[in-house]
C-alpha positions as CSV (number, residue, x, y, z in Angstrom):
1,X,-16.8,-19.6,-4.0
2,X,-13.9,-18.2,-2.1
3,X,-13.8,-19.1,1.9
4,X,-12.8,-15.6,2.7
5,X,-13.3,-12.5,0.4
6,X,-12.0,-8.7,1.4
7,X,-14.0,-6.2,-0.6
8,X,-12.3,-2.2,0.2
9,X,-11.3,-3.1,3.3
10,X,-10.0,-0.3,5.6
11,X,-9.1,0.0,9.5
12,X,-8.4,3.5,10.7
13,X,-7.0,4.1,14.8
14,X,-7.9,8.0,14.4
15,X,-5.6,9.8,12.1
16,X,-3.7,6.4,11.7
17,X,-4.3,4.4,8.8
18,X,-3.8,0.6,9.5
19,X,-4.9,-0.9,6.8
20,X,-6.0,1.0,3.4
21,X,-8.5,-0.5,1.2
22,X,-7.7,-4.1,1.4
23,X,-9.3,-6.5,-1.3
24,X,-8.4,-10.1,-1.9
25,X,-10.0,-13.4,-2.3
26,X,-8.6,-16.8,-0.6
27,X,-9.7,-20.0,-1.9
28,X,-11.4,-22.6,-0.4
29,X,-8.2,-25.1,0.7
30,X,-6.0,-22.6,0.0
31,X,-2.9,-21.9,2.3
32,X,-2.7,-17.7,1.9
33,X,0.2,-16.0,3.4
34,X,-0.3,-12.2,4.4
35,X,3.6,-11.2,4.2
36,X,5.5,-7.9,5.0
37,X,7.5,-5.7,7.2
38,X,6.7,-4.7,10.7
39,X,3.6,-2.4,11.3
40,X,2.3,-2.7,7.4
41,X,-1.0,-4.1,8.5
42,X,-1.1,-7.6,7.9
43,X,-1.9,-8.5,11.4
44,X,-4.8,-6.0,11.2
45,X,-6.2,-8.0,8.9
46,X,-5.8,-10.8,10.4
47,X,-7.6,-9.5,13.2
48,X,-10.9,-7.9,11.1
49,X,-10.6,-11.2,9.8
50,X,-11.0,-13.3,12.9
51,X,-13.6,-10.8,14.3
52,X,-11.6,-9.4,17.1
53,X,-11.4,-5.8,15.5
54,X,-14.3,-4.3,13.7
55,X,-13.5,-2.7,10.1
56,X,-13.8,1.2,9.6
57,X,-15.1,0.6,5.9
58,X,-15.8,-2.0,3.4
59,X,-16.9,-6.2,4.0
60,X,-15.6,-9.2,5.1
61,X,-16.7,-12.7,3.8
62,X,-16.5,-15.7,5.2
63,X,-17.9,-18.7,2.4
64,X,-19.9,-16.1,0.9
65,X,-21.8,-15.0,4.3
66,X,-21.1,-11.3,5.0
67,X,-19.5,-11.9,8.6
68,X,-18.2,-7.4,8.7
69,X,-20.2,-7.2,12.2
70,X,-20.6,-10.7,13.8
71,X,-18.5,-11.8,16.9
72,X,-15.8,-14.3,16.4
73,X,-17.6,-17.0,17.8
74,X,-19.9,-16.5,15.0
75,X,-17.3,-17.1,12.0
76,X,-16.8,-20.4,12.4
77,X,-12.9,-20.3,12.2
78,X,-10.1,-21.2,14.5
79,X,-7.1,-19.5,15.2
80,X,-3.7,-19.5,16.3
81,X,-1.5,-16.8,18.2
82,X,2.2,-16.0,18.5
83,X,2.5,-16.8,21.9
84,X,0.5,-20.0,21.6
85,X,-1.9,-19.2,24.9
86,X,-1.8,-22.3,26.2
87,X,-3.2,-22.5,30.2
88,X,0.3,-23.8,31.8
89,X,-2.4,-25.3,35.0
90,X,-3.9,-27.4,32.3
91,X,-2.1,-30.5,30.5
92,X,-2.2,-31.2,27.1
93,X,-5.5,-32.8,26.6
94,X,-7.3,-30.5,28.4
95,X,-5.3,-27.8,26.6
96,X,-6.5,-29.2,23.6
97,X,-10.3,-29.7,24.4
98,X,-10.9,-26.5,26.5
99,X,-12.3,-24.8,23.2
100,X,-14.7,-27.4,22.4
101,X,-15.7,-27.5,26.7
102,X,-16.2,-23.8,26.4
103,X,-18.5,-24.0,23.1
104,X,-20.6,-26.8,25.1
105,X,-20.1,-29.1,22.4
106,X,-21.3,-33.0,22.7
107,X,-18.8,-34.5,24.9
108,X,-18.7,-37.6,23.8
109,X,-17.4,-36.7,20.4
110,X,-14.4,-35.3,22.5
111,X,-12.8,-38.8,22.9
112,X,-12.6,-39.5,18.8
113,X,-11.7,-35.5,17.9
114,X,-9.0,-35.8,20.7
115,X,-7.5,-38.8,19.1
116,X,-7.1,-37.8,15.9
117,X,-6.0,-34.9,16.4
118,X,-3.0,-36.1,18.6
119,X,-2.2,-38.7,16.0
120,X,-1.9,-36.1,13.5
121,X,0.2,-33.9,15.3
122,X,2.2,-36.8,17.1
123,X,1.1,-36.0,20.4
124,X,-1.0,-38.9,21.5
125,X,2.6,-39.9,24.4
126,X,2.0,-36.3,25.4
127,X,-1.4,-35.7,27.0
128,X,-0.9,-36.1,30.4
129,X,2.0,-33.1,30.3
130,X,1.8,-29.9,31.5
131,X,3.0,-27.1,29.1
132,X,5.9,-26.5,31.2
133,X,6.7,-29.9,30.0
134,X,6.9,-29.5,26.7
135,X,9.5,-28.1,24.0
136,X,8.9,-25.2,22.0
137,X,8.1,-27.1,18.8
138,X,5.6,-29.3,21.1
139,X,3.9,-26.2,22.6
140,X,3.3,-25.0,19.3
141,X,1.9,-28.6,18.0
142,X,-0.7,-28.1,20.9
143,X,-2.0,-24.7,20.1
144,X,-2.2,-26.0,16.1
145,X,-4.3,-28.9,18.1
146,X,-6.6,-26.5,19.9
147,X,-7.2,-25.2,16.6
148,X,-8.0,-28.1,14.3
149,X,-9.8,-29.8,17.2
150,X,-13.0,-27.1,16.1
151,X,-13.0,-28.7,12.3
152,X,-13.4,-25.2,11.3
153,X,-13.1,-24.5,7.8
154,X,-10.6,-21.2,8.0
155,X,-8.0,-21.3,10.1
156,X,-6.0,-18.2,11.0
157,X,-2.5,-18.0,12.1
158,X,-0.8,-14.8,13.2
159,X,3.0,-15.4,13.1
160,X,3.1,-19.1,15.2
161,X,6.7,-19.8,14.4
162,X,8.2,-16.5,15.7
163,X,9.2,-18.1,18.8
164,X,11.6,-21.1,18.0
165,X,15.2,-21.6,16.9
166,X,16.1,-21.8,13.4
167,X,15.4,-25.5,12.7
168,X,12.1,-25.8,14.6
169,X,10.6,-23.3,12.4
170,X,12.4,-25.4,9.3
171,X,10.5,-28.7,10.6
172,X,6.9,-26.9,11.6
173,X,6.7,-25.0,8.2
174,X,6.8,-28.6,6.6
175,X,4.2,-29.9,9.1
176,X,1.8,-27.2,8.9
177,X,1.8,-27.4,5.2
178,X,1.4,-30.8,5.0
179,X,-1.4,-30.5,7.8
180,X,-2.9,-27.6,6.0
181,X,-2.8,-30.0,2.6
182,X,-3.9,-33.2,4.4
183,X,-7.4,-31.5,6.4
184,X,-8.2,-29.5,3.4
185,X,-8.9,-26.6,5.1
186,X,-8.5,-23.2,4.3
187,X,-5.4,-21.5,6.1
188,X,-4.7,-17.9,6.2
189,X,-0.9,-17.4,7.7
190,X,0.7,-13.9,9.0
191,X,3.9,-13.7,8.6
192,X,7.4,-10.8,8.1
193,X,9.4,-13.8,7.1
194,X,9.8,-14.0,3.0
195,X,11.1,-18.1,3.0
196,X,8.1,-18.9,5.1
197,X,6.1,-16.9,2.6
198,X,7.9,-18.8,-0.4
199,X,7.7,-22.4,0.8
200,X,4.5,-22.6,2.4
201,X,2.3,-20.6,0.2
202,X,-0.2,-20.9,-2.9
203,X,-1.1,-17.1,-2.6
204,X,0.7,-14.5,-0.8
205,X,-0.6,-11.1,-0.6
206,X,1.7,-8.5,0.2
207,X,1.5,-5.3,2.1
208,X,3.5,-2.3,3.2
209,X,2.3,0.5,4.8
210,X,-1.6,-0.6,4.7
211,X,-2.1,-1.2,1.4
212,X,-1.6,-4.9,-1.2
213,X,1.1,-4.0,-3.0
214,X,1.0,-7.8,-5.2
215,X,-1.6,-10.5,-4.9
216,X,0.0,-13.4,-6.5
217,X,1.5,-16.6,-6.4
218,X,5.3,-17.5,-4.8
219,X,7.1,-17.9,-8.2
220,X,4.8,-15.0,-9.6
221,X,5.9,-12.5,-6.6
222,X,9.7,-13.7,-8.1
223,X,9.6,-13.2,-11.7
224,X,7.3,-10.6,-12.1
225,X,7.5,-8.3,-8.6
226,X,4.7,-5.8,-9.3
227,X,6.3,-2.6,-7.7
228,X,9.9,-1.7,-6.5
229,X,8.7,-2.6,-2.9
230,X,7.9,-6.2,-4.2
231,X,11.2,-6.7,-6.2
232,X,13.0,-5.8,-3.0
233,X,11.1,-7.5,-0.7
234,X,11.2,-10.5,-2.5
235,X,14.2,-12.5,-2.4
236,X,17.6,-12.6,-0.9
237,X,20.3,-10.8,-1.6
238,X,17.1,-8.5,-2.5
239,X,16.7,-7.3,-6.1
240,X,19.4,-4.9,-7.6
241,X,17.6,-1.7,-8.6
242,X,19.4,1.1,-10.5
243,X,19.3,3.6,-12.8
244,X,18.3,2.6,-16.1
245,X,21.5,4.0,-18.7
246,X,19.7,6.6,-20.8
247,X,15.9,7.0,-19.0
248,X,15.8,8.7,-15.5
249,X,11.7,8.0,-15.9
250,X,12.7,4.2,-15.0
251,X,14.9,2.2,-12.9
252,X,16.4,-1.2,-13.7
253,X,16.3,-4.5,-11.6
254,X,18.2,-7.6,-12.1
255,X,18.3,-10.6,-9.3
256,X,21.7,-11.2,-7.6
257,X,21.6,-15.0,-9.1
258,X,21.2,-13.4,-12.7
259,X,24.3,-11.0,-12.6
260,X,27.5,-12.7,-13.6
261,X,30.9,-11.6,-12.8
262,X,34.1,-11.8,-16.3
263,X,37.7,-9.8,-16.4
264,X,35.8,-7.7,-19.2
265,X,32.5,-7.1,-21.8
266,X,30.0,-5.9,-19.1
267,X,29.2,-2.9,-16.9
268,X,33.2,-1.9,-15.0
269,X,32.5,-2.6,-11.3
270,X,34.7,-2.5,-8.5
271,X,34.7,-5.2,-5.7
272,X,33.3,-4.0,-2.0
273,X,33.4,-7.3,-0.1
274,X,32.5,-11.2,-0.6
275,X,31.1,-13.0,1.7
276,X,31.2,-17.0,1.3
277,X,27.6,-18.8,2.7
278,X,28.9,-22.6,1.8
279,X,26.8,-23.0,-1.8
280,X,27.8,-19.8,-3.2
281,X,29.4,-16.3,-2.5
282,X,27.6,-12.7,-2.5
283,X,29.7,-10.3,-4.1
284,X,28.7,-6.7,-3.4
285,X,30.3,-4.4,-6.3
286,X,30.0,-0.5,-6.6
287,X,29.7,0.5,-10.4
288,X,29.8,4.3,-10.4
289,X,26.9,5.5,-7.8
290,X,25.1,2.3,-7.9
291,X,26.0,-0.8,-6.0
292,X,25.2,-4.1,-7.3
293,X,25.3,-7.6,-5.6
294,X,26.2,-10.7,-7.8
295,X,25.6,-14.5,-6.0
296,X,27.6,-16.6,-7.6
297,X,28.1,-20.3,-7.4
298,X,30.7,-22.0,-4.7
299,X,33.7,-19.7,-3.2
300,X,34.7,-16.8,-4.8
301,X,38.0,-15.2,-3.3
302,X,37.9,-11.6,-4.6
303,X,39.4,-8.6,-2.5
304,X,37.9,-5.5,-1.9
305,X,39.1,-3.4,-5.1
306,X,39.7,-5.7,-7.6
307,X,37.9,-5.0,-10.8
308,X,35.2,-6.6,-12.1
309,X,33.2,-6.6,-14.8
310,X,29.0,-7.6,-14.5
311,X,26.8,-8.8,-17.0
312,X,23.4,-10.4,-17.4
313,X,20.9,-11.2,-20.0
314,X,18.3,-8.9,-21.6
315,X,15.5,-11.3,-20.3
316,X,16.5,-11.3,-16.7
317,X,15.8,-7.4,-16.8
318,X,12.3,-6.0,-15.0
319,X,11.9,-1.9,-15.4
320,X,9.8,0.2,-12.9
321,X,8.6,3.8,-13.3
322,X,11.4,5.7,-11.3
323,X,8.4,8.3,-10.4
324,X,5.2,6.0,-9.1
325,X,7.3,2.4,-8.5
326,X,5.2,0.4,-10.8
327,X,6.6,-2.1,-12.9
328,X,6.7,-1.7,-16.9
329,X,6.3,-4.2,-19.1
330,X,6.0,-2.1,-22.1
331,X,9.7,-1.5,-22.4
332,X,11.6,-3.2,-25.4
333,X,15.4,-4.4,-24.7
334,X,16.3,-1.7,-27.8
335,X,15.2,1.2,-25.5
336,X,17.6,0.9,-22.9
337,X,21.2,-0.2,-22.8
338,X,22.6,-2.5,-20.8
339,X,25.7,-4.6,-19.9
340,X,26.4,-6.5,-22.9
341,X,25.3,-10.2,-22.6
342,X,27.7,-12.7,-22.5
343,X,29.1,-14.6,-25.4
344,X,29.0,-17.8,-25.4
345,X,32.8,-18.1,-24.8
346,X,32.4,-15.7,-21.9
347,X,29.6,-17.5,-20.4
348,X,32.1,-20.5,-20.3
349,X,34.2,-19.1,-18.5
350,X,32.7,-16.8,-16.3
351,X,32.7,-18.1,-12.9
C-alpha cells in the first residue's frame, strides 16, 4: 500500500488553475521529491497534502484512508516550512516539544522522544539555546526535530534548505537523507532546485504549469526525459534541443557531456564562448540557427570564432514531437541524420 496516493487531483483559485489533475503514488519509506520552477504547483500540493488547502476535485490518501476533507491534525503527518517557525521566546527543547504539549500528549514520554531526537540530529549541547543562538544549519536541525519528534509516518517538507549558504544546504541534503533512510519514514520534499532533486530522491515527480510532466526515478528523469520540459529541466548545462536534419515533426536532444568537440567529421560549428568550472569546460557553439553546448573534460582554451566540429553517438540521441513535446521512442537512427559518430581514431583524439 502506498503512504500517500493522489487520484485526479486539481486546485483551482477562480479562473487560475494551480494544480491540474495531479495523480501519483509515494511509497511507504520512500523519500519523493515534488520538483520544478517557480509557481508550477508543487507547493499546492504540498499543501492539499498536509491539509491546509482543500482540493477543488479528485482524493487524497494517506495509507489508504481517504484524508480529501479532514483537518491536518487529523493526517497524522508532520511537516516542515521554509522559514522553519521556530518561537525565538522559546529554547530549543521547548521548541522541539511544543507540538507534542499542544497535542496533549503523555508527558512523560517527552523526556525519551526528546532525547533521541537530539542525539539524532546532534543537538543534545543545544537545548538550553534560544533560536537567536543558533546557526542557520542548527535552526533548521530544530524544526526537522519538531517534526520527527510526532513519529509520524509522512513527513512533508516545503523547500527547508532555501535559506542557507551553499555548503549548509551540501551538508543538510546528506543528513536529511540519511535521517529519512535511518527512521524509515515516508518523506515527501518540495523543492525548484534539480541537484537536491537528483541526490536526495527515489521518485521525483515533476511539474510545470500544474500538471506531472514525468513521474520517475533520478537516473530515469536523465536518460529518458519524458517531454522537452523534462529534458531541459533536467540537468546542467540543460539538454541541447534542435532541429532534427530532415524532419521538422521532431526535434533532437543530445546532453552537453555526450557532444564531443574534433578539427573535422561532425556537424561545422563555430565557438561562442568557454567557460572553465575547474573539472571541465562548457563550450557554447552556434551551428547554423541552433546553438549547442559541449562539456568537456579539464580546460579547454578555445576563442570565440574558432571552428569546431561536434559529434556524438547515435545512442546518446532522444527525439520529441516538435508539435506536442513528447518524447518518441519509435524513431530508428536510419530516419534521421546526424553528425557522424566518431571513429575510433577520432575518438582518441578528441579532447
Amino acid at each position: 500500500m502506498s503512504a500517500i496516493a493522489l487520484e485526479h487531483v486539481s486546485k483551482h483559485w477562480g479562473a487560475a488553475v494551480a494544480v491540474d489533475d495531479a495523480s501519483f503514488a509515494a511509497p511507504a519509506g520512500s523519500f519523493v521529491v515534488l520538483l520544478g520552477p517557480s509557481g508550477c504547483g508543487k507547493s499546492t500540493t504540498l499543501r492539499m497534502i498536509a491539509g491546509l488547502d482543500t482540493p477543488s476535485a479528485g482524493r487524497i490518501l494517506i495509507d489508504g484512508r481517504d484524508v480529501t476533507q479532514l483537518p491536518p491534525a487529523q493526517r497524522r503527518i508532520s511537516m516542515v516550512f521554509q522559514s522553519y517557525a521556530l518561537f525565538p521566546h522559546l529554547d530549543v527543547r521547548e521548541n522541539i516539544l511544543f507540538g507534542l504539549k499542544v497535542r496533549r500528549e503523555p508527558a512523560r514520554d517527552h523526556a525519551r522522544r526528546l532525547a533521541r531526537v537530539a542525539d539524532l540530529l546532534g543537538l543534545s549541547q543545544l537545548l538550553d539555546r534560544k533560536p537567536a543562538q543558533l546557526s542557520g544549519g542548527q535552526q533548521q536541525r530544530v524544526a526537522l526535530g519538531r517534526a520527527i519528534i510526532a513519529e509520524t509516518p509522512v513527513c512533508l517538507m516545503d523547500e527547508p534548505l532555501s535559506n542557507l549558504d551553499a555548503q549548509l544546504r551540501h551538508e543538510m541534503r546528506r543528513e536529511i537523507r540519511a535521517l529519512q533512510q535511518k527512521l524509515g519514514i515516508t518523506m515527501v520534499y518540495v523543492t525548484h532546485d534539480q541537484t537536491e532533486a537528483m541526490s536526495m530522491a527515489d521518485q521525483v515527480v515533476l511539474l510545470n504549469a500544474g500538471r506531472i510532466e514525468q513521474d520517475a526515478a533520478p537516473a530515469e528523469l536523465y536518460a529518458r526525459p519524458a517531454t522537452l520540459f523534462a529534458a531541459r529541466f533536467i540537468g546542467t548545462p540543460p539538454m541541447n534541443i534542435v532541429s532534427a536534419p530532415g524532419r521538422d515533426d521532431l526535434k533532437l536532444g543530445v546532453r552537453p557531456e555526450h557532444v564531443r568537440i574534433a578539427d573535422a567529421g561532425g556537424l561545422a560549428a563555430v565557438v561562442q564562448s568557454a567557460e572553465y568550472f575547474g573539472a571541465d569546460t562548457i563550450v557554447t557553439c552556434s551551428a547554423g540557427a541552433d546553438t549547442i553546448a559541449a562539456r568537456v573534460p579539464g580546460r579547454h582554451e578555445l576563442a570565440p570564432g574558432t571552428a569546431v566540429s561536434l559529434q556524438w553517438d547515435a545512442d546518446a540521441r532522444h527525439f520529441f514531437d516538435a508539435a506536442t513535446g513528447r518524447r518518441r521512442d519509435d524513431i530508428r537512427s536510419g530516419q534521421v541524420e546526424a553528425p557522424h559518430p566518431a571513429s575510433q581514431r577520432e575518438r582518441r583524439t578528441t579532447p
